[in-house]
C-alpha positions, 0 to 999 in steps of 0.5 A: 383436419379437412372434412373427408367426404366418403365418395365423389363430391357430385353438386347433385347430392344433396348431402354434398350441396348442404354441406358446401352451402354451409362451410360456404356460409362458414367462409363468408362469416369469418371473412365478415368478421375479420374485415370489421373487427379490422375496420373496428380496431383501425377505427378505435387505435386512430381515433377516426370519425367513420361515420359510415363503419356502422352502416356497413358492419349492419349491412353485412350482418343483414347479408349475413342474417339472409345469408344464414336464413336461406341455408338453413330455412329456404334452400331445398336440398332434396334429390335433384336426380328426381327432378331430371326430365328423361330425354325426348324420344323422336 
């Protein structure tokens, strides 16, 4: 069952941004994981030399470590209905 989210989905919430920063995350994991477990089984039922499939399964776990580090430690989610500078009068 999808997610309901209880009233219009508005980039501004910041209830609304954790939440798609995180299944966004989500999305980006699994999409990682199946490409290299491919690449993985591909590599191990051929017997390939892939000398560059270590280097790119490290390269996308680091994506995914900086990835995951920002969502959960950098990114700020507070109101941005707050930071909104009021029209100019004239």
């Amino acid at each position: 069952m999808p997610p309901r989210w209880p009233r219009k989905p508005d980039r501004k919430d910041p209830a609304y941004r954790k939440l798609d920063d995180r299944m966004n995350f989500a999305v980006h994991a699994l999409f990682a994981a199946l490409c290299n477990s491919g690449l993985w089984f591909f590599h191990n039922l051929r017997s390939t030399s892939w000398d560059w499939l270590p280097w790119i399964t490290a390269s996308w776990v680091t994506v995914l470590l900086v990835h995951l580090i920002y969502i959960s430690a950098i990114a700020d989610y507070s109101d941005l209905g707050s930071q909104e500078t009021p029209p100019k009068s004239t």
